[in-house]
C-alpha atoms as one frame of an Amber mdcrd trajectory, in Angstrom:
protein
  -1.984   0.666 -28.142  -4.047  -0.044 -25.021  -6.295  -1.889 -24.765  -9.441
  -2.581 -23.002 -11.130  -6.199 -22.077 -14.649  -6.321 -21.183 -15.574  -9.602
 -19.293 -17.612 -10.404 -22.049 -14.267 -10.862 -24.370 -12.381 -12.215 -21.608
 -15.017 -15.256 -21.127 -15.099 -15.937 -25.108 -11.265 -15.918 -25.178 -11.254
 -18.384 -21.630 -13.567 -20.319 -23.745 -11.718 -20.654 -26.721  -8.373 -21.435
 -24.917 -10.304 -23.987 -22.668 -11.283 -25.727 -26.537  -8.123 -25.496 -27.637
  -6.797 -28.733 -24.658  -6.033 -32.113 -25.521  -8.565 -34.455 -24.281  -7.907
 -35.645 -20.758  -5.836 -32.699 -19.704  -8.703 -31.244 -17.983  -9.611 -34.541
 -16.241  -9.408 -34.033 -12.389  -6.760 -35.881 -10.674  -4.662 -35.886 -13.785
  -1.874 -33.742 -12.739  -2.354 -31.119 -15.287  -2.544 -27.693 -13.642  -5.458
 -25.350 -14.748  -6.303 -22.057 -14.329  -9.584 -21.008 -12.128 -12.753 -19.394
 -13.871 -11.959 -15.561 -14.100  -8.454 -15.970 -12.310  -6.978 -13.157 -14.649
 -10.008 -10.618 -13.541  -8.008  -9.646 -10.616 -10.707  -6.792 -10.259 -13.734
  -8.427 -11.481 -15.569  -6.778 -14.001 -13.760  -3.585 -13.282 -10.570  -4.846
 -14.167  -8.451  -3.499 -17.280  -5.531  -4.932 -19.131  -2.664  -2.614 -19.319
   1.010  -3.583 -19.447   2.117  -0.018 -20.063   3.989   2.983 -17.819   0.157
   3.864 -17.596  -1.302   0.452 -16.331  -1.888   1.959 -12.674  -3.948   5.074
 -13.877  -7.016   3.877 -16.073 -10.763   4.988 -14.172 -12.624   1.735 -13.360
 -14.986   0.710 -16.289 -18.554   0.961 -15.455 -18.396   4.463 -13.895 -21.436
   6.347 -14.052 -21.044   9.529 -16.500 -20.673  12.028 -13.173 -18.253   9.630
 -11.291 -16.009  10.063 -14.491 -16.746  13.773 -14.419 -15.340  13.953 -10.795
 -12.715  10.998 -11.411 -11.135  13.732 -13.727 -11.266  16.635 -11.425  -9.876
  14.513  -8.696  -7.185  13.514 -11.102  -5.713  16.923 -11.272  -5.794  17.625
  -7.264  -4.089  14.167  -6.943  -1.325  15.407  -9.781  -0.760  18.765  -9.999
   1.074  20.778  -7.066   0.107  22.696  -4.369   1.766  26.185  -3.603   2.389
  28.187  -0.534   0.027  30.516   0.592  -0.985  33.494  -0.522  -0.938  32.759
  -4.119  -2.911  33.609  -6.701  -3.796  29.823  -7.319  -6.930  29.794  -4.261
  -7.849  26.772  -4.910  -4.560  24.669  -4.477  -2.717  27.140  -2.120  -1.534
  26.132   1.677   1.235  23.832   0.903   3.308  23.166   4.341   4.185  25.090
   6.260   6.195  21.690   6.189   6.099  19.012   3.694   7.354  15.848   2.215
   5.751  16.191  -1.168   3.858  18.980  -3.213   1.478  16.569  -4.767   0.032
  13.289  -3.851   1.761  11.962  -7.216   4.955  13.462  -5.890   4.920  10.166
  -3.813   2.911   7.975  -5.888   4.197   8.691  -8.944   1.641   7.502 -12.076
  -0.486   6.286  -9.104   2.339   3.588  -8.513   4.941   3.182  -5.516   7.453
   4.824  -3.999  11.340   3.989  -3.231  13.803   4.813  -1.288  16.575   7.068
  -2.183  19.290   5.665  -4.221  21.920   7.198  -2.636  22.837   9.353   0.122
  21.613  13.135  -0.362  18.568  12.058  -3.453  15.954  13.830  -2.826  13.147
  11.212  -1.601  10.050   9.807  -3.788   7.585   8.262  -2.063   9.527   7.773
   0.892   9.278   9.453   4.719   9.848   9.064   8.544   7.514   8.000  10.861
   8.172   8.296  14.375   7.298   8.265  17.898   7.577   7.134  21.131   8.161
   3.533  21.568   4.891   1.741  22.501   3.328   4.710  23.503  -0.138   5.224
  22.593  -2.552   8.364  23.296  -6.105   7.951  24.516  -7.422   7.577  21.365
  -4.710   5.066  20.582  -2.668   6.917  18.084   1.533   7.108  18.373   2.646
   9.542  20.965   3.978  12.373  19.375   7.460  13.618  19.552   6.801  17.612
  21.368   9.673  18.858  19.094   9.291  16.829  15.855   5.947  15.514  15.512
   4.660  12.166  14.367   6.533  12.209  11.031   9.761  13.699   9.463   8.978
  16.468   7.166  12.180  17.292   5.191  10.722  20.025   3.206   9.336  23.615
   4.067   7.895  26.925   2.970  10.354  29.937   2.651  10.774  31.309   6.322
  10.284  28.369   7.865  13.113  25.562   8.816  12.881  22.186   7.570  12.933
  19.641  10.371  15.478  17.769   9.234  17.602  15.393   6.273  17.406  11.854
   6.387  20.491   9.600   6.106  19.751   6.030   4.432  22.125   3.655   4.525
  22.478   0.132   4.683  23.603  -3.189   6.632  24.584  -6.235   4.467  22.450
  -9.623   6.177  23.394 -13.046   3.886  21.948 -16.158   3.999  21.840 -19.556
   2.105  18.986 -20.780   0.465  18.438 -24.935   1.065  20.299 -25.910  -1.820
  23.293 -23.874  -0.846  22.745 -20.703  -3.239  24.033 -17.684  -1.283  21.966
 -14.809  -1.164  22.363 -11.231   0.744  19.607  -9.090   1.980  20.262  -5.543
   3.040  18.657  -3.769   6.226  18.214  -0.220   6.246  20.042   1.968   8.815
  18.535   5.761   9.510  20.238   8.801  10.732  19.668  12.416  10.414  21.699
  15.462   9.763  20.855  19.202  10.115  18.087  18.219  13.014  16.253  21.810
  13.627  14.850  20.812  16.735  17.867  18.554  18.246  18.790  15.099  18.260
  16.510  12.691  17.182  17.330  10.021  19.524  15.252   7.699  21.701  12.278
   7.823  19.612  11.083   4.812  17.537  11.522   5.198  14.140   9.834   4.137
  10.726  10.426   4.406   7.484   7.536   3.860   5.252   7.400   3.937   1.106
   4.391   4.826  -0.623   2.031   2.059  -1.924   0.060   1.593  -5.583  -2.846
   2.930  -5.692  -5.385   0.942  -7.668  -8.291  -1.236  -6.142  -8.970   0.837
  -2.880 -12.183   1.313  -3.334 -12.687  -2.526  -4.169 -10.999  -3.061  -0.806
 -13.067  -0.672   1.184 -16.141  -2.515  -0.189 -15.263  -5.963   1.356 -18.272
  -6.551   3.890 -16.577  -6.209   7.517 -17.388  -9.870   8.379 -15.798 -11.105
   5.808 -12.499  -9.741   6.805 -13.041 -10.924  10.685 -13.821 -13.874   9.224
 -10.177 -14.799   8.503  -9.337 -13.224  12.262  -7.773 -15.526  14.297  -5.989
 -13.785  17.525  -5.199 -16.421  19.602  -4.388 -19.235  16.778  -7.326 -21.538
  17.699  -6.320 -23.657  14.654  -3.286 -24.151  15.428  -1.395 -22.722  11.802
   0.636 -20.626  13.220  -1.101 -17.966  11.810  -2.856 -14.990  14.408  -4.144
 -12.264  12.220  -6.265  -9.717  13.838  -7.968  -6.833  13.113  -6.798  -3.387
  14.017  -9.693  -1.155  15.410  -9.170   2.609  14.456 -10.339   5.657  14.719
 -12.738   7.570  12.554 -12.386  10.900  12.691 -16.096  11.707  11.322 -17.945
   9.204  13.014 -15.985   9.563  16.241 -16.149   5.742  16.638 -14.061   3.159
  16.381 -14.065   0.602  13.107 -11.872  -2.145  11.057  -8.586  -0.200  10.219
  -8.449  -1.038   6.036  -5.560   1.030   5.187  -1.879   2.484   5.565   1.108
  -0.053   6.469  -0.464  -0.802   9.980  -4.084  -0.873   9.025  -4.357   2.569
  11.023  -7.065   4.316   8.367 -10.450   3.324   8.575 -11.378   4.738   4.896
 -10.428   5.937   1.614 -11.254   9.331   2.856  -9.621   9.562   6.023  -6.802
   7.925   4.197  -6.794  10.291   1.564  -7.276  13.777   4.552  -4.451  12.289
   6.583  -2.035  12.230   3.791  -2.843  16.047   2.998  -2.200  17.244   6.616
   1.350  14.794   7.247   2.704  14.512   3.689   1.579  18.239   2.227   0.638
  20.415   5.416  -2.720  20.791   3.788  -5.913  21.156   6.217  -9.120  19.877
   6.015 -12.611  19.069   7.513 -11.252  15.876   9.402  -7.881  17.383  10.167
  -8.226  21.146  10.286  -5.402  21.808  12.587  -2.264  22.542  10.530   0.916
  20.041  11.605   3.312  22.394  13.346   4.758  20.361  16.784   5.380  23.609
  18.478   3.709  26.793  18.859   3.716  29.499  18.621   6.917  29.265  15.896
   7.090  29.866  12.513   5.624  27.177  11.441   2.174  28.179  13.300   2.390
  31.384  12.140   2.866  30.944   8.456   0.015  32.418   6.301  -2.655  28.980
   5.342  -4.401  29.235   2.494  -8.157  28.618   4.288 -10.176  26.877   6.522
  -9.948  24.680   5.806  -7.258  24.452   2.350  -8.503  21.762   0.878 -12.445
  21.773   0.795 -14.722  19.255   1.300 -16.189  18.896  -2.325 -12.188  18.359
  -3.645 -11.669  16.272  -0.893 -14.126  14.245  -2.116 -13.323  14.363  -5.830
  -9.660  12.731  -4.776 -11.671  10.092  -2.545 -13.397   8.775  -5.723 -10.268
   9.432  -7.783  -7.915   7.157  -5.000 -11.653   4.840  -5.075 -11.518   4.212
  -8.801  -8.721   3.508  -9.977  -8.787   0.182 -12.056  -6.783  -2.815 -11.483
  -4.713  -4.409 -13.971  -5.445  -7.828 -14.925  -3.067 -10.332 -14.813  -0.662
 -11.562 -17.398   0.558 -15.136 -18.013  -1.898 -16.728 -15.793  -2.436 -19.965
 -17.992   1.178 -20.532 -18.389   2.887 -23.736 -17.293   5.231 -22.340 -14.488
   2.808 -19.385 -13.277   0.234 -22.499 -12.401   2.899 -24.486 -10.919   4.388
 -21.509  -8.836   0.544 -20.476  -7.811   0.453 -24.383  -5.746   3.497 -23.304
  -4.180   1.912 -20.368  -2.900  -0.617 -22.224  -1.190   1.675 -25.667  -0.232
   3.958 -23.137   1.763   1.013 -21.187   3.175   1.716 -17.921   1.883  -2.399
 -17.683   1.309  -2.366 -18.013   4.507  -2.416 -14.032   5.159  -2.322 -13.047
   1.121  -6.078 -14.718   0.743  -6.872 -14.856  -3.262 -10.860 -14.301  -3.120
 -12.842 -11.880  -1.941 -16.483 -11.122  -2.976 -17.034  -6.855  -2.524 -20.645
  -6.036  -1.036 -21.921  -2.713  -1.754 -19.687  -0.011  -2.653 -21.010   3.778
  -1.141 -18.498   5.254  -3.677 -19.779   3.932  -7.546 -21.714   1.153  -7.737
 -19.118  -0.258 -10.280 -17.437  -1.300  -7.423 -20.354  -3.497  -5.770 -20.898
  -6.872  -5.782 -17.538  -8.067  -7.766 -14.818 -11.449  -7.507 -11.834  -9.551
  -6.528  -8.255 -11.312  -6.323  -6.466  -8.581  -3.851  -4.162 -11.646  -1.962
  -4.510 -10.054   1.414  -6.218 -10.610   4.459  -6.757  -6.769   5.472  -5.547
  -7.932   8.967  -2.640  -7.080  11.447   0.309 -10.118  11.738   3.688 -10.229
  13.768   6.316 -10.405  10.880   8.879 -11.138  13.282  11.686  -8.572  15.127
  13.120  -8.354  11.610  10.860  -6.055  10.562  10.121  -4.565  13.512   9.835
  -0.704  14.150   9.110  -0.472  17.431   5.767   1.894  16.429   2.852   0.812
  18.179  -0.433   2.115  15.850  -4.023   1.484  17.716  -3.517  -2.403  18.061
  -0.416  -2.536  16.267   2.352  -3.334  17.438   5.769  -2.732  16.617   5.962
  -6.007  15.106   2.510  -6.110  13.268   2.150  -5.482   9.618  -1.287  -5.558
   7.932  -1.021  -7.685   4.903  -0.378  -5.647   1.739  -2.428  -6.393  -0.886
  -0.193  -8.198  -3.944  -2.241  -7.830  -7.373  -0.331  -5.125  -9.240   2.688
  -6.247  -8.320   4.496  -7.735 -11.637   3.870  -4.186 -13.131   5.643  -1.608
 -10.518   8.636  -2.311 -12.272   6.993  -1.070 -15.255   5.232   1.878 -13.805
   7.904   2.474 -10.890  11.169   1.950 -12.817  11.472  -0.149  -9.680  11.359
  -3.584  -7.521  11.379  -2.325  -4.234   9.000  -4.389  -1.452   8.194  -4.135
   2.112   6.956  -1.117   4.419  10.338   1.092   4.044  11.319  -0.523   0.332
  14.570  -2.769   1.349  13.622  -5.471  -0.430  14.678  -5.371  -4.017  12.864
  -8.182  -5.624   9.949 -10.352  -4.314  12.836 -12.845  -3.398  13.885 -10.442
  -1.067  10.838  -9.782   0.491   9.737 -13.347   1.017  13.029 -13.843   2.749
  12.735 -10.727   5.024   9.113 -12.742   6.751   9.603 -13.684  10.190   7.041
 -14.205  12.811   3.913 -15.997  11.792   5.389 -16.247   8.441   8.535 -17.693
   9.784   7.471 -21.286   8.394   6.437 -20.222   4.770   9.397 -18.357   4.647
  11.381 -21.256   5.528   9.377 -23.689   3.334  10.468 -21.069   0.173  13.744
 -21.152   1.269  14.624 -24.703   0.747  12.749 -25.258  -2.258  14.968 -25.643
  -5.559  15.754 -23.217  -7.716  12.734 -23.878 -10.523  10.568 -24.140  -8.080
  11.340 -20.511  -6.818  11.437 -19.165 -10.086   8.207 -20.810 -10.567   6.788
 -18.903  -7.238   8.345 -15.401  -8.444   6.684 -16.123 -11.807   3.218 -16.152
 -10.241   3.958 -13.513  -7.953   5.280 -11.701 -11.283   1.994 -12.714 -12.846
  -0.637 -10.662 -10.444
């Protein structure tokens, strides 16, 4: 059955639990590790506690009765497919003329993450190409496209038009010993392509890239600006070792710059650019902000297919999936009070993973709902831009990005993709199979609290990945 916790019930149950301690435990300085006020409210009051399949799908509580009006409508855009054009179906017709995915849920399946393929010749789930040319940037600071291919890989198409081309995953074996002599091996992920319409992709940088959870966007979007730059620190002026920085994007409405929020690089400045620039590159669907349909050469058949509008999506859907990607709830957490979740959350901090995953934020006022304003959040990210070292390097350089630079991926929801997903998969392009895995794949500014993890015992990992497990 699922169930929903107000914060009213969750403060009477904190209380009770906090009555339930032996004298003294709660004494500071006594050793005893306690849980923080509201720690398990990972979304403030708009959190929900959900530990089923379903636990990444639930509207955020407090929506007004019209935002849950539109959250449904948006719901079916983001699930059901699109079609190619003409169709008798007006209102979702224009898929392509090349794809990656029929539906946003095609790649974010139950509003969760995507993988990569199992094996060779699986069709993908959540899981494309980016690519470009190395370090190459145009004026507005965007990846220089490829003239035959494009900016991404689309391996899918409409009927009388070729698909650009398979992708080939396979992988490199890279073992290492942890500091008490355990043995572990990491894999890296080697690309190639077969039936290439266009010719050889070679010379061009290229990026694999899984799709991400959805739930707590909008919560994200509402952080007040100076509170993210507030954790900037380009040139290291404290001397942590740690250099996050903003990247500065562009918005397509406003034609201005702003703080890049969203996408593996930081490179979308909103939910709703976000949401537009996923229905052009993964779907081939127009819209207001990108009304140009993504064929890289013209005229072909790809320019010349039949769209269904102009623009395919319109603006009044687009926005019903903007408050639909906005308002999705985050789970709470599970286990937060226990014994080795509290010891493996000091860890966290003593090897400086909070370092770029910061716990707290406070949200300001959300344009979206107003369920979103004004809430404790517990995201564990930083929203900013870091060097993770050449060994996860693409070579794609994204506004102020470079190939190097990650922006720090937000880590509540975690402990449940497996759930959701069916999955563990971590990082950017998913070759990390466990959190394990991904903490030892950190390089760069994270070099040293990857190193501090690695020669810590074996409890006191398991301790770490129980926290981890726990958000």
């Amino acid at each position: 059955m699922i169930t929903f916790v107000t914060r009213r019930f969750f403060l009477i149950y904190s209380i009770a639990f906090l009555l339930l301690i032996p004298a003294g435990c709660d004494v500071g300085g006594s050793g005893v590790l306690e849980p923080e006020e509201g720690e398990a409210l990972s979304g403030g009051d708009v959190t929900i506690f959900d530990e089923s399949v379903n636990a990444f799908g639930f509207p955020a509580p407090g929506l007004a009765r019209q935002e849950e009006l539109f959250f449904g409508v948006g719901n079916s855009f983001f699930n059901q497919n699109w079609v190619q054009s003409p169709a008798s179906t007006t209102a979702r017709d224009g898929l392509g003329p090349v794809f990656n995915a029929r539906s946003c849920a095609g790649c974010h399946f139950k509003d969760g993450r995507g993988r990569s393929p199992a094996f060779d010749g699986e069709s993908p789930t959540g899981y494309l190409v980016r690519l470009g040319v190395p370090g190459g940037l145009t004026p507005l600071g965007e990846p220089v496209a490829d003239a035959r291919y494009g900016t991404q890989i689309q391996d899918n198409s409409i009927l009388g038009v070729e698909t650009e081309a398979t992708v080939i995953l396979q992988y490199e074996e890279v073992a290492g010993t942890f500091g008490d002599g355990t043995p572990y091996v990491l894999r890296r992920p080697v690309l190639s392509f077969q039936d290439e319409a266009f010719g050889p992709i070679e010379g061009l940088a290229v990026s694999p890239r899984v799709a991400n959870q959805m739930p707590g966007l909008g919560l994200l979007e509402a952080i007040p600006e100076a509170s993210i730059l507030a954790y900037a620190d380009p040139s290291d002026a404290n001397g942590d070792g740690i250099s996050g920085r903003p990247n500065q994007v562009w918005n397509f409405e406003t034609a201005s710059y702003a703080l890049g929020r969203f996408g593996w690089k930081g490179e979308q400045p909103t939910i709703r650019q976000q949401v537009a620039s996923a229905f052009i590159g993964d779907m081939g669907i127009t819209s207001s902000i990108f009304p140009n349909q993504n064929c890289a050469q013209s005229p072909s058949a790809c320019s010349d297919a039949p769209g269904g509008g102009t623009p395919e999506i319109e603006d009044r859907n687009l926005a019903h999936v903007e408050l639909y990607a906005s308002t999705l709830a985050v789970p709470g957490r599970r286990n937060w009070d226990a014994e080795e979740v509290l010891a493996g959350k000091q860890l966290f901090n003593e090897t400086g993973c909070a370092g770029c995953h910061v716990p707290v934020f406070e949200t300001g006022i959300s344009t979206v709902s107003d369920a979103l304003s004004n809430q404790t959040i517990r995201p564990y990210t930083d929203l900013l831009l870091h060097d993770m070292g050449p060994g996860l390097a693409d070579g794609l350089s994204t506004f102020e990005a470079n190939g190097q630079e990650w922006r720090t991926p937000p880590l509540w929801g975690i402990g449940l993709i497996s759930t959701v997903n069916r999955h563990t998969e971590l990082l950017h392009d998913g070759r990390a199979r466990d959190v394990v895995e991904a903490i030892l794949w950190h390089g760069g500014e994270a070099e040293q609290a990857k190193e501090k993890f690695r020669n810590l015992n074996q409890q006191q990992r398991d301790n770490l990945v129980a926290f981890l497990h726990s958000l």
